[in-house]
C-alpha positions in Angstrom: -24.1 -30.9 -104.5 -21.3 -29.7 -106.4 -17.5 -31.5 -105.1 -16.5 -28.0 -104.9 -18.7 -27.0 -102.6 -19.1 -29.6 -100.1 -19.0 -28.6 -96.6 -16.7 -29.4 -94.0 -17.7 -32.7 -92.4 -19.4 -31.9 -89.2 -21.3 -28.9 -91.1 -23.3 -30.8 -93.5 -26.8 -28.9 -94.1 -29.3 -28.2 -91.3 -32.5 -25.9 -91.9 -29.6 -23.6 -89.3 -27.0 -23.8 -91.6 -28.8 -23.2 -94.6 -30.7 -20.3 -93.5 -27.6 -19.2 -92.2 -25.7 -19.4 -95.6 -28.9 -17.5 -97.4 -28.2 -14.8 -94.7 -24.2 -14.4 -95.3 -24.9 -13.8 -99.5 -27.4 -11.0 -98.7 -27.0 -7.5 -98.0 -24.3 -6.9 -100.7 -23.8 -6.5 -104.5 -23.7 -8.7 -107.4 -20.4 -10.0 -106.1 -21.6 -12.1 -103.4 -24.0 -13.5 -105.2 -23.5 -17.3 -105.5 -23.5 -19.3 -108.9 -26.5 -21.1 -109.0 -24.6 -24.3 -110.5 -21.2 -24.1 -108.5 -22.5 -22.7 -105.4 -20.0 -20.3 -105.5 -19.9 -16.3 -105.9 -17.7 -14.8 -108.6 -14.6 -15.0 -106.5 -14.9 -18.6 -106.3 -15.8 -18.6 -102.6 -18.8 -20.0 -100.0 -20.5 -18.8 -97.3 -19.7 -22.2 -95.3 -16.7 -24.0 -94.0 -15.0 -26.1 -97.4 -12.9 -29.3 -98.2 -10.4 -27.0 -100.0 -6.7 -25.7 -99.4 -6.7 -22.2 -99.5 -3.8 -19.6 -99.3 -6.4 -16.9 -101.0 -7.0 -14.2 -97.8 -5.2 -11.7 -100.6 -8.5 -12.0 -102.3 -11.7 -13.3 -100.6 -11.8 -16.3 -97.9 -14.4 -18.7 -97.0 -15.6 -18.5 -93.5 -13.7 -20.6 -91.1 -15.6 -23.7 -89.7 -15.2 -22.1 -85.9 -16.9 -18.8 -87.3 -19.4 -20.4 -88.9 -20.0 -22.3 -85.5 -20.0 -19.4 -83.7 -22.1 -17.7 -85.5 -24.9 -20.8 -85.6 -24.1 -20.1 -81.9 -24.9 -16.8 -81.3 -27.1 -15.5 -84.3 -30.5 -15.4 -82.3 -28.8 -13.8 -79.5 -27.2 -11.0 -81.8 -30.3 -10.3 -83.8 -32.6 -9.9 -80.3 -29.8 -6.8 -79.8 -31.2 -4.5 -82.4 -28.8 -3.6 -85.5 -28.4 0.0 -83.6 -27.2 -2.0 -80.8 -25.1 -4.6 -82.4 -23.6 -2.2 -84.7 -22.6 -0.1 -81.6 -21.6 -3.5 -79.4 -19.3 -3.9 -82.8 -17.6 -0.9 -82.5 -16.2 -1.1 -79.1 -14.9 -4.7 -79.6 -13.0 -3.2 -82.6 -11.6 -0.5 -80.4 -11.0 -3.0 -77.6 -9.0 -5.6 -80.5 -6.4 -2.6 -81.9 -6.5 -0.4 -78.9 -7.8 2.8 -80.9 -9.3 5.4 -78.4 -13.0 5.0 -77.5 -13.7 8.7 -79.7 -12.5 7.6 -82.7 -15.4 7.2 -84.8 -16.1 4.0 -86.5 -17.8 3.5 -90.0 -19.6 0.7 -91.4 -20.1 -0.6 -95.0 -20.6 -3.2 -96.9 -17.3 -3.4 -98.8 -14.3 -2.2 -99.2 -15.6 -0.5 -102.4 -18.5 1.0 -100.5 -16.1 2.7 -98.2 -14.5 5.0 -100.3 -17.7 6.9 -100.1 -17.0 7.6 -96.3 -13.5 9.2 -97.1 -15.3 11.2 -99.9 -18.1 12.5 -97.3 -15.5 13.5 -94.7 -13.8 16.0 -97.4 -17.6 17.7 -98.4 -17.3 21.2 -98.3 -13.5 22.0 -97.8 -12.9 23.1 -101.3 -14.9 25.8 -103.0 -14.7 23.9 -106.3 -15.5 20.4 -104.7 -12.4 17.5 -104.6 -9.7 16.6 -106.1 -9.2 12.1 -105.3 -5.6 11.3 -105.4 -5.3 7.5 -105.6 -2.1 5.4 -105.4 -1.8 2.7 -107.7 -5.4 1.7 -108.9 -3.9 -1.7 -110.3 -3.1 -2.7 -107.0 -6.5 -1.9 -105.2 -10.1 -2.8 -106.3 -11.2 -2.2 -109.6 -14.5 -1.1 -108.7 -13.1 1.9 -106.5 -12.6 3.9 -109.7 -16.3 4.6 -109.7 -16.4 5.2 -105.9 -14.0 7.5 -105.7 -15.3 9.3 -108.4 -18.3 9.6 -106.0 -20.7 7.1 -108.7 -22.5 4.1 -108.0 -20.1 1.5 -109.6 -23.1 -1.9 -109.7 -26.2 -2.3 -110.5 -27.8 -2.2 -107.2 -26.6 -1.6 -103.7 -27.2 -3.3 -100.0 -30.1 -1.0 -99.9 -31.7 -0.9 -103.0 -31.7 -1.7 -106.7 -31.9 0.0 -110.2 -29.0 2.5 -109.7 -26.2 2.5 -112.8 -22.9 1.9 -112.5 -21.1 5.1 -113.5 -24.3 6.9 -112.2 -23.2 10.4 -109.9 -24.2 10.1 -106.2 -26.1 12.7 -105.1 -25.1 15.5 -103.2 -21.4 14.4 -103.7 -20.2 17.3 -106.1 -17.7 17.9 -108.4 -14.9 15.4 -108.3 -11.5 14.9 -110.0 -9.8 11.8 -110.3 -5.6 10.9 -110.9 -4.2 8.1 -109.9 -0.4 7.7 -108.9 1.2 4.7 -110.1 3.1 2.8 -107.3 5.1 0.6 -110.4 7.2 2.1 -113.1 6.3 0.9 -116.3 8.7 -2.4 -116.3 6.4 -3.4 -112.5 9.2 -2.1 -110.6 8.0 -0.6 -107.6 8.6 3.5 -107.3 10.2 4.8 -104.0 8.6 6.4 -101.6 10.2 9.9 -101.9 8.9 9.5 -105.5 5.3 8.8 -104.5 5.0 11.2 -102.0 6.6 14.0 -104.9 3.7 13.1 -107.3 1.5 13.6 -104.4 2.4 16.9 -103.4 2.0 18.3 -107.0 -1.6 16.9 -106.9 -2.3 18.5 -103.9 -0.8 22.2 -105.2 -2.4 22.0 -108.1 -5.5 20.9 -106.3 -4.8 24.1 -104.4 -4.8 25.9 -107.3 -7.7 25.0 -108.5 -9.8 25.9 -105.2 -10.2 22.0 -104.7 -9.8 20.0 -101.6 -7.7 16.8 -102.3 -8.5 13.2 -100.7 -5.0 11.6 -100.7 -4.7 7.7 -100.5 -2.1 5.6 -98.9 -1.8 1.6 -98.9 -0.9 -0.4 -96.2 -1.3 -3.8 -97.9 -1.5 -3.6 -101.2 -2.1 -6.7 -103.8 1.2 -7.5 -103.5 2.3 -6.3 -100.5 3.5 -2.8 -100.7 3.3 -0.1 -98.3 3.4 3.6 -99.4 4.4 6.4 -98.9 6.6 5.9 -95.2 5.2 7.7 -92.3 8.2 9.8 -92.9 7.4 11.0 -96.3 3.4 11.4 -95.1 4.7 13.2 -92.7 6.2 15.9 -94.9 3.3 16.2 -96.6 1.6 17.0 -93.3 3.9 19.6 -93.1 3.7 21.0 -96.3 -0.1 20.8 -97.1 -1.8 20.4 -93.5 -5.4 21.0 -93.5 -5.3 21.4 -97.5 -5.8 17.5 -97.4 -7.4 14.3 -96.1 -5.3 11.7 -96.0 -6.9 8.0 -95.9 -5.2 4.7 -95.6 -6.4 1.5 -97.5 -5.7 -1.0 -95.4 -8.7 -3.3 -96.6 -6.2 -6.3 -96.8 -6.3 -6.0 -92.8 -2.4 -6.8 -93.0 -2.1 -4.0 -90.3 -0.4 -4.1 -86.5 -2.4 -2.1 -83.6 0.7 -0.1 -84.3 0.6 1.2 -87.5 -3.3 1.9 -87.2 -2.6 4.0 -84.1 0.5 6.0 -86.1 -2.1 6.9 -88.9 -5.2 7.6 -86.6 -2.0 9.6 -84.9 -1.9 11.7 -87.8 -5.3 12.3 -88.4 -5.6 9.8 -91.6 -8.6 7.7 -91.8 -8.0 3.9 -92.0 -10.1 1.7 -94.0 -10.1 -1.9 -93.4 -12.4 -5.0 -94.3 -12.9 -8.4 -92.5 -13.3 -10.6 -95.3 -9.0 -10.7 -96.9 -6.3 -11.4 -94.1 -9.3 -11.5 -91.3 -10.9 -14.8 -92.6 -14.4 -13.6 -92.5 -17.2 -14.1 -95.3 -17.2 -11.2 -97.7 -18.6 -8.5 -98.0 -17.8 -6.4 -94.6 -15.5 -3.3 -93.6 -15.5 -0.7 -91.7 -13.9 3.0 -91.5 -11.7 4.1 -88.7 -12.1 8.3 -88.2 -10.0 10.7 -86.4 -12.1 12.6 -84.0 -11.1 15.8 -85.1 -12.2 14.9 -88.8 -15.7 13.8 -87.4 -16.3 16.5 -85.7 -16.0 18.8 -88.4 -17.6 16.8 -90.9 -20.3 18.0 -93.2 -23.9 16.6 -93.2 -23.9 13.3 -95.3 -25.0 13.7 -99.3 -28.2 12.9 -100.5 -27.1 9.9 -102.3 -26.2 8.3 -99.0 -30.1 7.3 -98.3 -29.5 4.7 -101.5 -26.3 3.2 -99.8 -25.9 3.2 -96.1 -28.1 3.0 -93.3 -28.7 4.7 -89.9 -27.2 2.5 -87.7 -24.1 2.3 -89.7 -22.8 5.5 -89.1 -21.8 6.7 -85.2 -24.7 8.1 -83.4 -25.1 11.8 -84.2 -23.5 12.1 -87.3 -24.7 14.8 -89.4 -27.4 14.1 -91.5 -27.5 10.8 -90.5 -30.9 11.2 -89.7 -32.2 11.2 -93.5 -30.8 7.5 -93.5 -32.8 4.6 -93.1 -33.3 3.4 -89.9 -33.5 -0.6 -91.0 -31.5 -3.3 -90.7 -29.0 -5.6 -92.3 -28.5 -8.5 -91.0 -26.4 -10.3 -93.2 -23.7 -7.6 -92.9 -24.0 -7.7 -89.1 -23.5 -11.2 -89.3 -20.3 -10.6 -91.7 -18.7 -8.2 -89.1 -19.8 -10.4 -86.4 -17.6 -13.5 -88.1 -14.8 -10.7 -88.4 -14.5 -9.8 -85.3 -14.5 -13.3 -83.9 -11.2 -13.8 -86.4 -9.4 -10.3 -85.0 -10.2 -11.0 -81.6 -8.8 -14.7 -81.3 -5.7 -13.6 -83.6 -5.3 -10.7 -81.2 -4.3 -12.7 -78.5 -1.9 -14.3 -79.8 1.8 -13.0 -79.0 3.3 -11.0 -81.5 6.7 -13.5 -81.3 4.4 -16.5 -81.8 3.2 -15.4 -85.2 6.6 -14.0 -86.2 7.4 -17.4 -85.5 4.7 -19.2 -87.8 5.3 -16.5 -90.4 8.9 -17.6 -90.6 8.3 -21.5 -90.8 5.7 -20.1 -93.8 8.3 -18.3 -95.5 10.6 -21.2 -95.0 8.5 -23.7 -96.2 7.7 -21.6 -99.6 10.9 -21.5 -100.4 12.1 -24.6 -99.8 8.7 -26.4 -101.1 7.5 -24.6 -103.2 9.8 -21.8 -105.0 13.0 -24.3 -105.4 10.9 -27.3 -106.5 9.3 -25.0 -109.6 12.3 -22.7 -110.3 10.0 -19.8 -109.6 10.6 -16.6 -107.6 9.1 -14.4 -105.6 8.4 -10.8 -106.0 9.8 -8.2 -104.1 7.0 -6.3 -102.6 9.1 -2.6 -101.8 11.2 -0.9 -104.6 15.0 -1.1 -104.0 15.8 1.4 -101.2 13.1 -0.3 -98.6 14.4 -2.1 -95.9 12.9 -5.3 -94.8 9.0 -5.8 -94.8 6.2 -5.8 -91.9 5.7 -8.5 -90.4 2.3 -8.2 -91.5 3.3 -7.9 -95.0 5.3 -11.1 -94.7 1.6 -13.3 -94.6 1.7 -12.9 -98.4 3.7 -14.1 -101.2 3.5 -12.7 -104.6 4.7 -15.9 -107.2 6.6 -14.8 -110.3 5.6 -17.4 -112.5 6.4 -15.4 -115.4 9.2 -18.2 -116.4 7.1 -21.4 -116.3 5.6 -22.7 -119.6 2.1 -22.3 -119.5 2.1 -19.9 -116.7 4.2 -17.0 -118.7 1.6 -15.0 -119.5 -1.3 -12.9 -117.1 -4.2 -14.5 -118.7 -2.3 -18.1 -118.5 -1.6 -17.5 -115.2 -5.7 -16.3 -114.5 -6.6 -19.6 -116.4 -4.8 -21.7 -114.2 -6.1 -19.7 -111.0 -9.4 -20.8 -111.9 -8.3 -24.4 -112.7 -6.8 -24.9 -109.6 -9.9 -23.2 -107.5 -12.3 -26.0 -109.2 -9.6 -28.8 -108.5 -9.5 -27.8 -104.5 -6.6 -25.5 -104.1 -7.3 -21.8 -103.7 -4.8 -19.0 -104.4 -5.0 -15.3 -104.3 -5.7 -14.1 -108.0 -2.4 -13.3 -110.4 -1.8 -9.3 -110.2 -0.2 -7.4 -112.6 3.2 -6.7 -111.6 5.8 -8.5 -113.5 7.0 -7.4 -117.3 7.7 -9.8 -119.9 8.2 -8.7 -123.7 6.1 -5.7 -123.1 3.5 -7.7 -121.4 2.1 -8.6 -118.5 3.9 -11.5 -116.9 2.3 -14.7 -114.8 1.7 -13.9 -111.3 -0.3 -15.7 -107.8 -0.4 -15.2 -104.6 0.1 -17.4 -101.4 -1.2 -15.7 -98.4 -2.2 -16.7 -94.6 -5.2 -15.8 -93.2 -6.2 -15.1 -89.4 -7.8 -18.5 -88.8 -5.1 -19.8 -90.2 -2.8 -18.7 -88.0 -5.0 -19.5 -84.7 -4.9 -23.1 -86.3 -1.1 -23.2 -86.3 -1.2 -21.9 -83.0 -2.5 -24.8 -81.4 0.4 -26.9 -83.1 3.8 -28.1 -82.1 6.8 -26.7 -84.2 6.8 -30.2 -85.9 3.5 -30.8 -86.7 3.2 -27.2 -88.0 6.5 -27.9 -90.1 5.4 -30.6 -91.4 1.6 -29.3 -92.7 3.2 -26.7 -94.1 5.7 -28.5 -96.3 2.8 -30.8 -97.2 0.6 -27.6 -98.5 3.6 -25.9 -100.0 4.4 -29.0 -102.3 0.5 -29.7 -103.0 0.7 -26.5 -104.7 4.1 -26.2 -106.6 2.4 -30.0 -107.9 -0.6 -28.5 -108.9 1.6 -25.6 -110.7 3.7 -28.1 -112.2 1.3 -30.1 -113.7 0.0 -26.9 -115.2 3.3 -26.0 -116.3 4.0 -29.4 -117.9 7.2 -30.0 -115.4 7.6 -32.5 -112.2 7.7 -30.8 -108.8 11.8 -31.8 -107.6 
């Protein structure tokens, strides 16, 4: 076996474990796929607990050894349920974790990707000349939801079947537009929030205009942190627009309070969100949260839908639900199932602990990592925000932009690859630092939930003192890359 994919000790293979890894890298796309020679899928993560340090939850995490435990635990317990059942059991532990209101209505995909196609479906019908998809700042959200949102297949096969085309129209979907508002200027500074929610508004007249409906996104949790527009700039464009537009919310990073989910939800926006970034769990798995008043109304789902989703996955009743297929997937099940073990643990743990262990973070990245390499780190608000989340503060975007071998994006993805392979796993450099008309180097620290459960169970010192050990593991490992001792 591959050094890089050894298992934790204590999790070495069983007929169990393996059939339990085979299950976690089903029911997906190419993506989760696993690299026949590394073991590994294409974002340089395994379905099983690893020997690794990893501050990567901004891009995909590796189950946690007490999830993977857990679900050895309970898997033939779960599966007895029915997928109808366990779905449904799913959905009111979700509720339970963030406190969202028992008639909310609760989507399941199989990615974040796949769950664009839920916001589309909930804005069928409301414009004579189909939709117009407002998306804010595709650079900072997943490349592959430029094909979703268009309402197209965007791989070569889905968790239900294979032999679709990426690019290829979803049936039933309609006509659909597609702009995208960029949340950086030109030189990666980040626009205001007054100026976002302006471009907005002239999509959605124009969209008007044109006898089109408009699907307006927001970000909570961006790559790098951002959160846009405020609720005060959404709100005016409540005001303004009200039942001209659906509003939805990526918050797929899962850097979100019970808070801020129930201000959107308050508002009527739908709030996406996956288990596999800040939540810790294997990917692929997410889920959509809908306003009651937007499910009621909704239209019957698209043809299409019967090559993507399945019966069980939508809330009981749905319209044209029935024309799904009633079968199950198991592996995804499994998925949210490791998810909501993460949420509900993190959940119960008191919001001035974590501030706490966010702060010694922050600390220790500065003082271990940031001064030792003579790197920075990037602002994630333009100028006129005030201080971040507390949610957003679990990731750090690196501006490594001024380190020799490190300057560039591509050097920067280079060396996120080297370091993966060498033990040490970082979220993946984002565009969002300018240098001589190019893109600067750029990665990303970020906590995860099971990290933070960890800490939990630590005393100040000992948690001081792991963190000052990671923090200077890496700025070595950068350092060596950049050709320059760690101070």
């Amino acid at each position: 076996m591959s050094s890089l994919n050894r298992p934790l000790a204590g999790f070495e293979a069983s007929p169990e474990a393996l059939s339990l890894v085979t299950a976690l890298t089903g029911g997906g796309d190419a993506r989760i796929t696993l690299d026949p020679a590394s073991g590994l899928n294409r974002y340089l993560s395994a379905p099983h607990p690893r020997e690794v340090l990893a501050y990567s939850s901004s891009t995909v995490s590796d189950i946690s050894a007490d999830a993977f435990a857990h679900l050895l635990a309970h898997r033939d317990a779960r599966a007895a349920q029915g997928y109808g059942a366990r779905l449904e059991a799913l959905r009111s532990r979700i509720r339970a974790a963030y406190g969202v209101a028992s008639d909310t209505g609760i989507v399941f995909a199989p990615s974040g990707t796949d769950l664009e196609y839920v916001a589309l479906a909930l804005a069928l019908g409301r414009g004579g000349n189909g939709i117009h998809n407002v998306l804010l700042g595709a650079d900072e959200i997943g490349s592959g939801c430029i094909h979703s949102a268009h309402g197209r297949f965007f791989a070569q096969e889905t968790a239900l079947t294979e032999g679709v085309l990426p690019g290829e129209d979803v049936a039933g979907m309609g006509a659909i537009t597609l702009v995208d508002v960029p949340v950086r200027c030109p030189d990666g500074v980040a626009r205001t929030s007054a100026e976002i929610a302006a471009g907005m508004g002239l999509e959605i007249a124009a969209a008007r205009a044109a006898g089109r409906h408009s699907v307006v996104h927001l970000v909570h949790g961006s790559k790098t942190g951002l959160v846009l527009p405020s609720l005060a700039d959404l709100d005016g464009l409540l005001a303004q627009f009200g039942e001209e537009a659906t509003f939805v919310v990526d918050a797929c990073q899962a850097r979100i309070t019970s808070a801020a989910i129930a201000d959107y939800l308050a508002r009527g926006v739908i709030v996406l969100m996956t288990g596999s970034k800040f939540v810790g769990a294997p990917p692929f798995n997410g889920w959509a949260l809908v306003p009651p008043a937007l499910a009621e109304r909704a239209a019957p789902l698209p043809e299409g839908f019967t090559r993507i989703f399945r019966r069980a996955e939508w809330p009981a009743g749905w319209p044209g639900a029935e024309r799904l297929e009633d079968s199950a997937n198991e592996a995804l099940a499994l998925r949210l199932e490791a998810a909501l073990f993460e949420i509900e643990r993190f959940q119960a743990i008191p919001m001035a602990r974590i501030a706490a262990m966010i702060a010694a973070f922050e600390a220790a990245l500065h003082r271990d990592l940031l001064v030792p390499l003579g790197a920075a780190r990037v602002t994630p608000g333009s100028a006129d925000d005030g201080e971040s989340p507390i949610e957003m503060r679990t990731l750090a975007t690196l501006d490594l932009s001024g380190l020799s071998g490190l300057d560039s994006f591509d050097a920067a993805q280079a060396a996120h690859k080297a370091l993966a392979t060498g033990g040490i796993r970082l979220g993946q450099p984002v565009k969002c630092v300018r240098v001589n008309g190019g893109w600067g180097g750029t990665m990303r620290v970020g906590l995860s939930m099971p990290q933070l459960v960890r800490w939990n169970g630590l005393a100040e010192t000992a948690l001081a003192a792991e963190l000052a050990a990671d923090m200077a593991r890496i700025a070595a490992a950068l350092g060596a890359v950049a050709g320059r001792e760690a101070a």
